[in-house]
N, CA, C and O atoms as a GROMACS GRO file, in nm:
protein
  520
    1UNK      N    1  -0.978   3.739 -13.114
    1UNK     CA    2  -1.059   3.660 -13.201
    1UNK      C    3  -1.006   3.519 -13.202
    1UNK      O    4  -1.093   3.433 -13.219
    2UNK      N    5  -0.927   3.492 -13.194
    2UNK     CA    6  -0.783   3.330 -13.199
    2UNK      C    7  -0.802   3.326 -13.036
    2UNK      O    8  -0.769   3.404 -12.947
    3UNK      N    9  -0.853   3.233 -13.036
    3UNK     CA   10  -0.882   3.128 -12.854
    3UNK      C   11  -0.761   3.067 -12.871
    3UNK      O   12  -0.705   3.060 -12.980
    4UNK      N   13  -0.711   3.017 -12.756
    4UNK     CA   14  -0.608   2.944 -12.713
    4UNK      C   15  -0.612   2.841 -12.720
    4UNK      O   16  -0.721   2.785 -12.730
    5UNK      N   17  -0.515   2.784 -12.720
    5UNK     CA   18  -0.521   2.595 -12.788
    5UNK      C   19  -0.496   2.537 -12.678
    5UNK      O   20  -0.378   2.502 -12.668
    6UNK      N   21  -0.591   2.504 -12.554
    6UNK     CA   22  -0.606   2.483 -12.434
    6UNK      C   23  -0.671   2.359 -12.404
    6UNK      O   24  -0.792   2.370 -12.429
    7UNK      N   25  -0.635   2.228 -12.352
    7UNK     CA   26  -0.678   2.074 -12.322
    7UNK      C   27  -0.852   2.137 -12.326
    7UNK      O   28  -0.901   2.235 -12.270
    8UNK      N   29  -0.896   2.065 -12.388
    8UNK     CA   30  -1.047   2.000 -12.372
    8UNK      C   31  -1.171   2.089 -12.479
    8UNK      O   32  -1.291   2.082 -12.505
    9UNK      N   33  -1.061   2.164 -12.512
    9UNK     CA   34  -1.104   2.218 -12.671
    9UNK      C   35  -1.134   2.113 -12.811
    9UNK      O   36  -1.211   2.119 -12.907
   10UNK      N   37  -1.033   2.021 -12.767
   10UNK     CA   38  -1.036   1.950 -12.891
   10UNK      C   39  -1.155   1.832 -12.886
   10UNK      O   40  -1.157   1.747 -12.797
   11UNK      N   41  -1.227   1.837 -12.965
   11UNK     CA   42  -1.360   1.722 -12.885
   11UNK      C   43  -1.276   1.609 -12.914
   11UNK      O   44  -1.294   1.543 -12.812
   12UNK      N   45  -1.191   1.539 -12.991
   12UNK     CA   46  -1.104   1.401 -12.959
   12UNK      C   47  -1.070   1.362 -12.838
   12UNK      O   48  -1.079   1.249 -12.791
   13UNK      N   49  -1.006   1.523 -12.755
   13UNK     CA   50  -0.881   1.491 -12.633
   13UNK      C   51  -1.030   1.510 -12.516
   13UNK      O   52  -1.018   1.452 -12.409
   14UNK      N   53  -1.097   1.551 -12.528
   14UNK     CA   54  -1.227   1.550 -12.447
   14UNK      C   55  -1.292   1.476 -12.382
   14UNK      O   56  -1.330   1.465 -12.266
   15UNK      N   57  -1.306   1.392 -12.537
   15UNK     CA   58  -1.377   1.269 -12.542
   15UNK      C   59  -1.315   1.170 -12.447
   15UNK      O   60  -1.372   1.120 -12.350
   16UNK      N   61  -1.173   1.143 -12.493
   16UNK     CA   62  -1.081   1.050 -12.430
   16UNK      C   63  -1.061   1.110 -12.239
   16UNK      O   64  -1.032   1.043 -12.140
   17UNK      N   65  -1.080   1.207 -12.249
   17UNK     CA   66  -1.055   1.238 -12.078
   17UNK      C   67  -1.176   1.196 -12.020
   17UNK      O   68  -1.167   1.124 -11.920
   18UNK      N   69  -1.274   1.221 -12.057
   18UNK     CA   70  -1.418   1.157 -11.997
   18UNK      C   71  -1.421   1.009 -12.002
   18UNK      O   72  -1.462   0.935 -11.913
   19UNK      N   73  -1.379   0.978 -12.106
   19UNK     CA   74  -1.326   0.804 -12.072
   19UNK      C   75  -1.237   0.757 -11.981
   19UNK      O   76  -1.242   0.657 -11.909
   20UNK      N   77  -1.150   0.848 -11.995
   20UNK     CA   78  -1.086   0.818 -11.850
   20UNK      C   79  -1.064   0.860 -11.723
   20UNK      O   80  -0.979   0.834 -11.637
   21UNK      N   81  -1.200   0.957 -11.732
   21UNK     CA   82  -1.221   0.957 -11.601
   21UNK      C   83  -1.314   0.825 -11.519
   21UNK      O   84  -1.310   0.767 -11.410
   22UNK      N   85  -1.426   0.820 -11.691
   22UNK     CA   86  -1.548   0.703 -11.671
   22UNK      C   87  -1.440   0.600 -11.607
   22UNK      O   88  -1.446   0.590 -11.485
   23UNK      N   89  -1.341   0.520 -11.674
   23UNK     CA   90  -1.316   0.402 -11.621
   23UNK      C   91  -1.218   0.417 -11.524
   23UNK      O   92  -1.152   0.315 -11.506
   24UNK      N   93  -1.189   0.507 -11.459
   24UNK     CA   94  -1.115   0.538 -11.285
   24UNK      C   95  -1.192   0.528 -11.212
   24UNK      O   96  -1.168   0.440 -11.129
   25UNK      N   97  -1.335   0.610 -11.191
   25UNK     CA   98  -1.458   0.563 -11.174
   25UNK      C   99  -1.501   0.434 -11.141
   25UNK      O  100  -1.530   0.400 -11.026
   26UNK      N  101  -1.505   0.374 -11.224
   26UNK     CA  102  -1.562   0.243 -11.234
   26UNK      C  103  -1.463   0.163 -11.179
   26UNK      O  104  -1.505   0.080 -11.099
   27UNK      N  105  -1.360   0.163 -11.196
   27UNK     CA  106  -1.213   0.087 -11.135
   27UNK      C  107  -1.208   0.151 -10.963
   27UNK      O  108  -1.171   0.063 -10.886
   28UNK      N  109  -1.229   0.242 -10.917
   28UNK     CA  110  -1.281   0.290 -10.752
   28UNK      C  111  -1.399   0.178 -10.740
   28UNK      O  112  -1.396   0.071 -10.679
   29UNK      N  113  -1.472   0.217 -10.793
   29UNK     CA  114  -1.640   0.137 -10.726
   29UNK      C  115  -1.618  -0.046 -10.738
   29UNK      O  116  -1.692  -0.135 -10.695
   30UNK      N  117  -1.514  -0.053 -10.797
   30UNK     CA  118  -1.478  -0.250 -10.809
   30UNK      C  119  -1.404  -0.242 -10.698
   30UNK      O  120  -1.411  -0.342 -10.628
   31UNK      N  121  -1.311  -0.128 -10.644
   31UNK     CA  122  -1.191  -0.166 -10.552
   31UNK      C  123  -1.276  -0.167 -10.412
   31UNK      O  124  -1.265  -0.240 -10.313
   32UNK      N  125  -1.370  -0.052 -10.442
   32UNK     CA  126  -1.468  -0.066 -10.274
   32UNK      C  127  -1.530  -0.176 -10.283
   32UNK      O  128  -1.556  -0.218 -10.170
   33UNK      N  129  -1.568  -0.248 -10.372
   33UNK     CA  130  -1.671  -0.340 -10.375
   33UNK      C  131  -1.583  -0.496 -10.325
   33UNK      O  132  -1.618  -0.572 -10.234
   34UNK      N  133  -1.474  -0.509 -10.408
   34UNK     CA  134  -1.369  -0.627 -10.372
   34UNK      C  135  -1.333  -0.606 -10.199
   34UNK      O  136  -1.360  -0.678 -10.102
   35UNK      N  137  -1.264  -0.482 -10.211
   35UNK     CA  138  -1.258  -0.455 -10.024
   35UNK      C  139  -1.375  -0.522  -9.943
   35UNK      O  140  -1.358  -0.615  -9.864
   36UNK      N  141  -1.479  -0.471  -9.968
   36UNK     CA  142  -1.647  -0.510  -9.924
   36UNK      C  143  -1.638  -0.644  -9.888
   36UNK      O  144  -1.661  -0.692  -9.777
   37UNK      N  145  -1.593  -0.717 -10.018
   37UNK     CA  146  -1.565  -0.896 -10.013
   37UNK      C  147  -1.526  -0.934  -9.914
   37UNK      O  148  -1.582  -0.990  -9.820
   38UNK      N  149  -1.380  -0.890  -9.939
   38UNK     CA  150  -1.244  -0.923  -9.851
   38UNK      C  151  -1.260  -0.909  -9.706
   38UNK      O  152  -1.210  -0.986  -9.624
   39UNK      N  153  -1.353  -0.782  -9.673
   39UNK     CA  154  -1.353  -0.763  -9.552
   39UNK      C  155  -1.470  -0.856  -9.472
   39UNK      O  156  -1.473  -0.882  -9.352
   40UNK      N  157  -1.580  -0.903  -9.592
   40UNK     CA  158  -1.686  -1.016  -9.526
   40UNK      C  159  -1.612  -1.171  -9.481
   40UNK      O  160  -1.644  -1.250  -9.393
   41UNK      N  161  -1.499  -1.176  -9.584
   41UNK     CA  162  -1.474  -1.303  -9.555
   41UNK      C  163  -1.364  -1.300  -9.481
   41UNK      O  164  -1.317  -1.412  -9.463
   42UNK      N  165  -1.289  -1.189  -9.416
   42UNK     CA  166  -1.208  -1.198  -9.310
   42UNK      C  167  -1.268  -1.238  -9.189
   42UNK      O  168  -1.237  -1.337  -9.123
   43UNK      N  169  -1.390  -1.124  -9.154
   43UNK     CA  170  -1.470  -1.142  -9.054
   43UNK      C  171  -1.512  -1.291  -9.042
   43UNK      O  172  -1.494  -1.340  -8.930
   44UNK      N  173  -1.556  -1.358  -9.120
   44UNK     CA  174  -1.641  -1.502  -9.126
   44UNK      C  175  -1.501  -1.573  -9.142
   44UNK      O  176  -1.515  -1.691  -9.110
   45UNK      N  177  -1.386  -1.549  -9.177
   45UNK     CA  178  -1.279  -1.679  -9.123
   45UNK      C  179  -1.230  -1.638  -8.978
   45UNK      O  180  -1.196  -1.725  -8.899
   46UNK      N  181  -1.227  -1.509  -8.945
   46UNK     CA  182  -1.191  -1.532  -8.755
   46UNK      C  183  -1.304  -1.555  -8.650
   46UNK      O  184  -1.288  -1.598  -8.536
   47UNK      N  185  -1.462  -1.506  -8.730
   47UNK     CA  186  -1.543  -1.610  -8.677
   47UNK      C  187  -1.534  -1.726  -8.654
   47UNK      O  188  -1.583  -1.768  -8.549
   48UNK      N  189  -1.468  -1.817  -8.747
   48UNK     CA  190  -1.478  -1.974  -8.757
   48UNK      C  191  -1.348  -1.987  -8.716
   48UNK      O  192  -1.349  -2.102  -8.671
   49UNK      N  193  -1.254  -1.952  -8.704
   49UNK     CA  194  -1.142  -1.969  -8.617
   49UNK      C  195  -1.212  -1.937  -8.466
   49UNK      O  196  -1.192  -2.017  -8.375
   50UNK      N  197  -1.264  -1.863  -8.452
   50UNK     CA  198  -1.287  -1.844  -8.330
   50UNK      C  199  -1.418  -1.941  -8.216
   50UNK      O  200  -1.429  -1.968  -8.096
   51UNK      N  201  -1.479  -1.959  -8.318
   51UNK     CA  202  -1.563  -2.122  -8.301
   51UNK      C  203  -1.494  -2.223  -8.239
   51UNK      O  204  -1.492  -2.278  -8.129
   52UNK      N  205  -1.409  -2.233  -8.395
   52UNK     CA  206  -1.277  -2.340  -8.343
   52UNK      C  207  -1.218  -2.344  -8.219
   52UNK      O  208  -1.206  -2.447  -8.152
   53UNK      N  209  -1.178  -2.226  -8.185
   53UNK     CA  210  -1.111  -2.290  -8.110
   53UNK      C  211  -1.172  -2.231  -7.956
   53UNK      O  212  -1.090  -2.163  -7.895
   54UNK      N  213  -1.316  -2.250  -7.881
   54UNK     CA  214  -1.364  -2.219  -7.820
   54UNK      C  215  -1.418  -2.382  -7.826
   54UNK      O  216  -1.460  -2.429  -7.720
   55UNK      N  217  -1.419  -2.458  -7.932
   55UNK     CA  218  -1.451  -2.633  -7.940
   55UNK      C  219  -1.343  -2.674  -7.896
   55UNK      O  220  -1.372  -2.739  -7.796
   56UNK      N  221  -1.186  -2.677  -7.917
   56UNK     CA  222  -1.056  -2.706  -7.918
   56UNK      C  223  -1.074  -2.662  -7.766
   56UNK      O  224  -1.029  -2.761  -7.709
   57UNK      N  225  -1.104  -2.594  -7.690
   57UNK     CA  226  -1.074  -2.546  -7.553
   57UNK      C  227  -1.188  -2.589  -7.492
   57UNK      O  228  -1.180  -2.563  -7.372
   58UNK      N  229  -1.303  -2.648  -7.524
   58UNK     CA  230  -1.396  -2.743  -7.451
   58UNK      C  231  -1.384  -2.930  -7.462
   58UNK      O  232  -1.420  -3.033  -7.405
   59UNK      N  233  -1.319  -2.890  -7.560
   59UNK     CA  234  -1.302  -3.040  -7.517
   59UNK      C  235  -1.144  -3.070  -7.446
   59UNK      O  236  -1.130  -3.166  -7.370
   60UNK      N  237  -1.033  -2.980  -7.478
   60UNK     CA  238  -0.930  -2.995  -7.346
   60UNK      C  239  -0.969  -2.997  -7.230
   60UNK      O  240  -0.910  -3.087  -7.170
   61UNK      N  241  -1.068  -2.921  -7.140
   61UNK     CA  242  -1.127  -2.906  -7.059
   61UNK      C  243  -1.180  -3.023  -7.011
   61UNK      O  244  -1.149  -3.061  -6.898
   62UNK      N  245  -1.304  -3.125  -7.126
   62UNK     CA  246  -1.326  -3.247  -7.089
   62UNK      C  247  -1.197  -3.302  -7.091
   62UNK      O  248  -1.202  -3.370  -6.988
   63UNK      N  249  -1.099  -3.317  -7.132
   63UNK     CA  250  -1.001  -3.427  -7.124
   63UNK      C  251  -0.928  -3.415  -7.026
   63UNK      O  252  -0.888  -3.518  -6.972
   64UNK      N  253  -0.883  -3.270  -6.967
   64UNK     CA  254  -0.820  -3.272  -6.813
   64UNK      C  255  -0.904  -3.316  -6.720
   64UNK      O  256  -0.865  -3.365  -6.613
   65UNK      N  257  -1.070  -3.297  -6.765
   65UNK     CA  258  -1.155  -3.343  -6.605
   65UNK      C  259  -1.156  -3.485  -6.576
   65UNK      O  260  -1.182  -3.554  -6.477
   66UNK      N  261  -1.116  -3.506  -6.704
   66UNK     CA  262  -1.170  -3.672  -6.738
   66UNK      C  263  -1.025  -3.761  -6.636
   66UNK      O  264  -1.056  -3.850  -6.557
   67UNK      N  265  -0.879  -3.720  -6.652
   67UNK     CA  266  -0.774  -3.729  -6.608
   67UNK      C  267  -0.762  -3.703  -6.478
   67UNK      O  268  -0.783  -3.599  -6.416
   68UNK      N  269  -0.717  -3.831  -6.434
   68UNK     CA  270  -0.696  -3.809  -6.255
   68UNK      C  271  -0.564  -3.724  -6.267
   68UNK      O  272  -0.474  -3.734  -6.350
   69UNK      N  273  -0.581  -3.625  -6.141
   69UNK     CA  274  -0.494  -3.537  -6.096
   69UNK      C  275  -0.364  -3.597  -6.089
   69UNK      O  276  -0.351  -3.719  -6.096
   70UNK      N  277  -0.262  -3.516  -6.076
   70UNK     CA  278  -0.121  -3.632  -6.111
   70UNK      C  279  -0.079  -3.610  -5.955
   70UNK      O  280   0.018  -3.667  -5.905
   71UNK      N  281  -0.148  -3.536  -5.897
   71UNK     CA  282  -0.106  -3.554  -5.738
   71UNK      C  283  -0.153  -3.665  -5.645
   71UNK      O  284  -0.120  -3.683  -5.528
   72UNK      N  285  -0.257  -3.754  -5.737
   72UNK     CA  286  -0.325  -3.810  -5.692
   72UNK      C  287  -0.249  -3.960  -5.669
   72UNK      O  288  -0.215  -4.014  -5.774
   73UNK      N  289  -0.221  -4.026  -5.558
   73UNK     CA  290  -0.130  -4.134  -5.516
   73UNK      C  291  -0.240  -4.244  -5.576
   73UNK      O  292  -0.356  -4.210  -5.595
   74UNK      N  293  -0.180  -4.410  -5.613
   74UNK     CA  294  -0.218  -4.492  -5.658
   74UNK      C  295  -0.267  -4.567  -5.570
   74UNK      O  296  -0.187  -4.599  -5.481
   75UNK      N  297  -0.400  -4.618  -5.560
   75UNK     CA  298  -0.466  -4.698  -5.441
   75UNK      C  299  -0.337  -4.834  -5.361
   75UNK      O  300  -0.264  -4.904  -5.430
   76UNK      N  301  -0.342  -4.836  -5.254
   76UNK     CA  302  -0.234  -4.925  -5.200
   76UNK      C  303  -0.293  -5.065  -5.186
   76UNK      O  304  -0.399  -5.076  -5.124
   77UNK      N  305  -0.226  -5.191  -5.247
   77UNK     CA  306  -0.284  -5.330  -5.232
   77UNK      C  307  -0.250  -5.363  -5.154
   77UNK      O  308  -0.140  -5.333  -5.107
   78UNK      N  309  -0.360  -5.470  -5.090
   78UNK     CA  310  -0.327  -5.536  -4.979
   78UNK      C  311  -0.290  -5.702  -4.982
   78UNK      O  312  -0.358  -5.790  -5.034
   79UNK      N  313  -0.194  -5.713  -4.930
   79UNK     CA  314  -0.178  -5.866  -4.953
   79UNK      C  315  -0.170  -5.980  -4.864
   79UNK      O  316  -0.104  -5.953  -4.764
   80UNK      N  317  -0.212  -6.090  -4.866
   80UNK     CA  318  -0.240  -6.140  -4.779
   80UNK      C  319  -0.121  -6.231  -4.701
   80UNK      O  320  -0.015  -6.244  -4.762
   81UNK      N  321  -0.136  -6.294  -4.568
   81UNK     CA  322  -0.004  -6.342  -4.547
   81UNK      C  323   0.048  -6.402  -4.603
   81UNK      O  324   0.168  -6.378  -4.612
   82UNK      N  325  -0.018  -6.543  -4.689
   82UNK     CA  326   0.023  -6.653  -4.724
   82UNK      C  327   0.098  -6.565  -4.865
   82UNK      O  328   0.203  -6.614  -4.906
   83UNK      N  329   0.049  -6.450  -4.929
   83UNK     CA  330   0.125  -6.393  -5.076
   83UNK      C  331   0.219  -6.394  -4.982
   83UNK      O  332   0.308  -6.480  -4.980
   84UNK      N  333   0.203  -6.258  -4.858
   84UNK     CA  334   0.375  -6.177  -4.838
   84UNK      C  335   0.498  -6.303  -4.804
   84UNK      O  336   0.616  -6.271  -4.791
   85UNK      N  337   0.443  -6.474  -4.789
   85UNK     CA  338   0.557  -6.546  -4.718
   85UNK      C  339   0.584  -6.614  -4.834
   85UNK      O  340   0.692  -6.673  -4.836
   86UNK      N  341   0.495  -6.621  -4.955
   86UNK     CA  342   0.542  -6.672  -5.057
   86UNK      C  343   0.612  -6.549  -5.122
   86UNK      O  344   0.663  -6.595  -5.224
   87UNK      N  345   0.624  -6.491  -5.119
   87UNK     CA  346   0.733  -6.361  -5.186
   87UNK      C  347   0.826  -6.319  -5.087
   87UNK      O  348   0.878  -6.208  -5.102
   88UNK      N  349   0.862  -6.401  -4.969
   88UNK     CA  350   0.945  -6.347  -4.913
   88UNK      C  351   1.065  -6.477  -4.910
   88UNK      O  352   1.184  -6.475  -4.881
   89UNK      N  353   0.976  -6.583  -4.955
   89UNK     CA  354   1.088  -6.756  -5.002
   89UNK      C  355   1.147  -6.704  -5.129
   89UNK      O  356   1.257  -6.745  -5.165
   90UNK      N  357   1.071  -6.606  -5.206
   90UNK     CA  358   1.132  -6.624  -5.340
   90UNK      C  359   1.220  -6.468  -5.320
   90UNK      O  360   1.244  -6.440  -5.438
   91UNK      N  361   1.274  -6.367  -5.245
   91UNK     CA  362   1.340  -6.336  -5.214
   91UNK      C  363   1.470  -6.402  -5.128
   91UNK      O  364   1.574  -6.336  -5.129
   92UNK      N  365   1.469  -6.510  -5.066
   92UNK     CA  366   1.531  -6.564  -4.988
   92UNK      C  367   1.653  -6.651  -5.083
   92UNK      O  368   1.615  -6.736  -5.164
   93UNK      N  369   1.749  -6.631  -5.071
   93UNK     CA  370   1.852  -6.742  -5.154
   93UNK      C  371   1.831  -6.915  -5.110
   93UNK      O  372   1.839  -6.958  -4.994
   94UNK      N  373   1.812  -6.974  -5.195
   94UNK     CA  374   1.762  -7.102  -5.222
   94UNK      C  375   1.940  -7.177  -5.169
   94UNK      O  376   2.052  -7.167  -5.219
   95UNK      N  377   1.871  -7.268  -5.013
   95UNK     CA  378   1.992  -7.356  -4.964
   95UNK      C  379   2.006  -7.467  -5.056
   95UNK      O  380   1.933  -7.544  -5.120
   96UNK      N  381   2.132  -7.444  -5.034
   96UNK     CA  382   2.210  -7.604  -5.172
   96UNK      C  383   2.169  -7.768  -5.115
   96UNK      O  384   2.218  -7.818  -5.014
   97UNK      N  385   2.082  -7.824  -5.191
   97UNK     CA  386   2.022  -7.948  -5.130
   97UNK      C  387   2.043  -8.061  -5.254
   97UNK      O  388   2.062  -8.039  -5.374
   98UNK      N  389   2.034  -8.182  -5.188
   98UNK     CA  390   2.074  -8.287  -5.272
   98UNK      C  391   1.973  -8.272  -5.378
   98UNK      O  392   1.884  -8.188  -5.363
   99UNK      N  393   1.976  -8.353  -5.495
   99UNK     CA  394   1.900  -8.356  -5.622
   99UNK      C  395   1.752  -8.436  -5.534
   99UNK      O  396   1.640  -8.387  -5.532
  100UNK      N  397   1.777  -8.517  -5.493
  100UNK     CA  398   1.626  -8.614  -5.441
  100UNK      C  399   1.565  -8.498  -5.282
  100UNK      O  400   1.446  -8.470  -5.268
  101UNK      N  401   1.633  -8.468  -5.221
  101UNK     CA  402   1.642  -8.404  -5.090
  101UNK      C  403   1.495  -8.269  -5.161
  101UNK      O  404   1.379  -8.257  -5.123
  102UNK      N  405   1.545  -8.219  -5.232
  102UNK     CA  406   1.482  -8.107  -5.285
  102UNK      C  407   1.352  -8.146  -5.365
  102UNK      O  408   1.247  -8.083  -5.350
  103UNK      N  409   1.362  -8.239  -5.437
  103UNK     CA  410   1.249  -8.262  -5.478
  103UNK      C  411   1.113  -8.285  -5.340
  103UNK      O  412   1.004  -8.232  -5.326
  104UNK      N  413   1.165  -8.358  -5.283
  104UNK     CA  414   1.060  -8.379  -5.169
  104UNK      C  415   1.061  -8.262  -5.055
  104UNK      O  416   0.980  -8.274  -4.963
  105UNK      N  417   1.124  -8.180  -5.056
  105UNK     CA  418   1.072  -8.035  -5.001
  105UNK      C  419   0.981  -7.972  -5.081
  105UNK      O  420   0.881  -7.926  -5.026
  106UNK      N  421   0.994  -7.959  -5.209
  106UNK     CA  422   0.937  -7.886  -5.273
  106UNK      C  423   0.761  -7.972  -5.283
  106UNK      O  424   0.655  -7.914  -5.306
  107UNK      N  425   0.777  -8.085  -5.264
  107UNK     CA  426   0.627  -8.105  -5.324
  107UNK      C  427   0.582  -8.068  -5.145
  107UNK      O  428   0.469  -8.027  -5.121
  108UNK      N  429   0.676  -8.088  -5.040
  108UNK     CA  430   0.596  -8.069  -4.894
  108UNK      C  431   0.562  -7.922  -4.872
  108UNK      O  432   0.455  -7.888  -4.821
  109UNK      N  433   0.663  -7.833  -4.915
  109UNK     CA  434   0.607  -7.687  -4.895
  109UNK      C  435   0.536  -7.560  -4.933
  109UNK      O  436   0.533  -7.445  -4.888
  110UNK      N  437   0.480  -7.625  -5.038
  110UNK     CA  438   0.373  -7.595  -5.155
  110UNK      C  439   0.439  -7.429  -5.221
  110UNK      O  440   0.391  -7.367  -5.316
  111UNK      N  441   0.555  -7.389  -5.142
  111UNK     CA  442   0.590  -7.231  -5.199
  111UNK      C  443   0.740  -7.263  -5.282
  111UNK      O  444   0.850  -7.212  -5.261
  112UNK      N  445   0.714  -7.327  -5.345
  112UNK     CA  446   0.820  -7.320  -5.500
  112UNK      C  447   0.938  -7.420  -5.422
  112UNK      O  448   1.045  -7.431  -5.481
  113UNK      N  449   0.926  -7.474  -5.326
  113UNK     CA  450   1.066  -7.574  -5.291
  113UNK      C  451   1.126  -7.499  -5.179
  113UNK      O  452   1.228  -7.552  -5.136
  114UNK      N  453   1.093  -7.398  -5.123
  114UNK     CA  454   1.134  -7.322  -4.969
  114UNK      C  455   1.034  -7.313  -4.877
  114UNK      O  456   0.921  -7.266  -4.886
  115UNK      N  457   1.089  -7.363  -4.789
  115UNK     CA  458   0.965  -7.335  -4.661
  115UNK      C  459   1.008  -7.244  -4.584
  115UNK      O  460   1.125  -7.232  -4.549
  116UNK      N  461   0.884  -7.149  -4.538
  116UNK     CA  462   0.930  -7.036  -4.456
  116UNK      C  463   0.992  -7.097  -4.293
  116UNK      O  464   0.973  -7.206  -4.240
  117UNK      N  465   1.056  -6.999  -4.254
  117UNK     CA  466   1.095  -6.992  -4.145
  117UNK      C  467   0.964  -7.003  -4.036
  117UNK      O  468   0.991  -7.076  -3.941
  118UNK      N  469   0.878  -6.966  -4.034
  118UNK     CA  470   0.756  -6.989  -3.927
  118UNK      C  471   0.731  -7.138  -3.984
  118UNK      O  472   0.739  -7.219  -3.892
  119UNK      N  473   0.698  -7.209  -4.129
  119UNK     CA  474   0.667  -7.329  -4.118
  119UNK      C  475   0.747  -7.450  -4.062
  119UNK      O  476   0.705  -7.559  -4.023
  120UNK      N  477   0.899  -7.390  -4.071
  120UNK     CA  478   0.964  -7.476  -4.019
  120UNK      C  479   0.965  -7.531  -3.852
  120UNK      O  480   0.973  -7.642  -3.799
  121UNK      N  481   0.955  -7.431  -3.817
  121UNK     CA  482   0.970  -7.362  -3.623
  121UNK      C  483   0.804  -7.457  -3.589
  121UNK      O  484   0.806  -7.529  -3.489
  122UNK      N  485   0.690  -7.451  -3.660
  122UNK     CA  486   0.583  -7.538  -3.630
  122UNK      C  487   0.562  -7.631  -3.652
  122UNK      O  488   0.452  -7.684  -3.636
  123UNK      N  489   0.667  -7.684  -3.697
  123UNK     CA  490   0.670  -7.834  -3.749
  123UNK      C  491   0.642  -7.870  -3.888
  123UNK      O  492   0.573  -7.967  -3.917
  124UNK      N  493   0.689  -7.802  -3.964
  124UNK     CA  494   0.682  -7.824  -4.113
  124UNK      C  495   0.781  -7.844  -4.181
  124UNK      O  496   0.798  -7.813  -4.299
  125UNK      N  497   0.882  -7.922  -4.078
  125UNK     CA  498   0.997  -8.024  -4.155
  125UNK      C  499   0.951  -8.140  -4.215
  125UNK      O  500   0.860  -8.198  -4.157
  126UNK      N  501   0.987  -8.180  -4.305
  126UNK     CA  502   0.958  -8.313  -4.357
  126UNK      C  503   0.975  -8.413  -4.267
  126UNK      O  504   1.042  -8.407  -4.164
  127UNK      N  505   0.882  -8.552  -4.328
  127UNK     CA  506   0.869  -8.610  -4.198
  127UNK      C  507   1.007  -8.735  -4.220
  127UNK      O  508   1.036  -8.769  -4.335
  128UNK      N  509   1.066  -8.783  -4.125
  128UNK     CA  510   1.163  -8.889  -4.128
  128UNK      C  511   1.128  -8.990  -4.201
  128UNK      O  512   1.016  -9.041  -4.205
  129UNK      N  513   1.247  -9.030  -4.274
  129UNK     CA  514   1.260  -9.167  -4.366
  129UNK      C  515   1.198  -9.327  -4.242
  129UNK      O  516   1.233  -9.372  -4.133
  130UNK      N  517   1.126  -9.349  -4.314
  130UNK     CA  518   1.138  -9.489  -4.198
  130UNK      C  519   1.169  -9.601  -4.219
  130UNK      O  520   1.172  -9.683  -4.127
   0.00000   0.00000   0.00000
C-alpha cells in the first residue's frame, strides 16, 4: 500500500527535471545553430582568402612578365671614333708643358688640351711661332 519514495514522484522534483531537460534542449539547438554560423563564416573567409590570393598570384605573374629576364644582356653602345679618341686622351697621362705652351695646345686640339697620337703623325702639331 506505501509506494516508494522514488525521483519524479514528487511533482516539485518533476517539475524542475523537465526544466532541465527543456533548457539542455534549447542550449543543444543554440550550439548547432552557432556551429551553423561559425561554419558559414569559415567557409566565406577561406573563400576570400582564396580570391585573394589567386589576385596576389595574377598580378606577380604580370610583374615577372612585365620584367626583362635577368639573363637577358644589356644592349651594347656604339661609339664613334672621334668619342673612342677623346676618351682615350683622357685616359692618357697629361705631358708636363709650360703654363703658355699648354694653353695653346689646348685651344688647337679641341680634346681637353691632348692631341691624339694619329693627330699628331698628320700634322696636327701646332703651327711655328713666326
Amino acid at each position: 500500500a506505501g509506494g516508494g519514495g522514488g525521483v519524479g514522484e514528487d511533482p516539485g522534483e518533476k517539475a524542475a527535471v523537465e526544466d532541465l531537460v527543456t533548457m539542455l534542449r534549447q542550449q543543444s539547438e543554440e550550439a548547432r545553430e552557432n556551429a551553423a554560423v561559425f561554419a558559414r563564416a569559415l567557409q566565406t573567409q577561406q573563400e576570400q582568402y582564396q580570391k585573394l590570393f589567386d589576385d596576389m598570384q595574377k598580378v606577380l605573374e604580370l610583374h615577372v612578365k612585365q620584367q626583362k629576364p635577368p639573363s637577358a644582356k644589356p644592349q651594347p653602345t656604339e661609339l664613334s671614333a672621334a668619342t673612342l679618341q677623346a676618351l682615350a686622351s683622357l685616359m692618357r697621362p697629361a705631358p708636363q708643358q709650360e703654363p703658355d705652351a699648354g694653353r695653346s695646345a689646348a685651344v688647337g686640339s679641341g680634346a681637353g688640351g691632348h692631341q691624339s697620337e694619329g693627330a699628331a703623325a698628320v700634322g696636327g702639331a701646332p703651327p711655328a711661332a713666326a
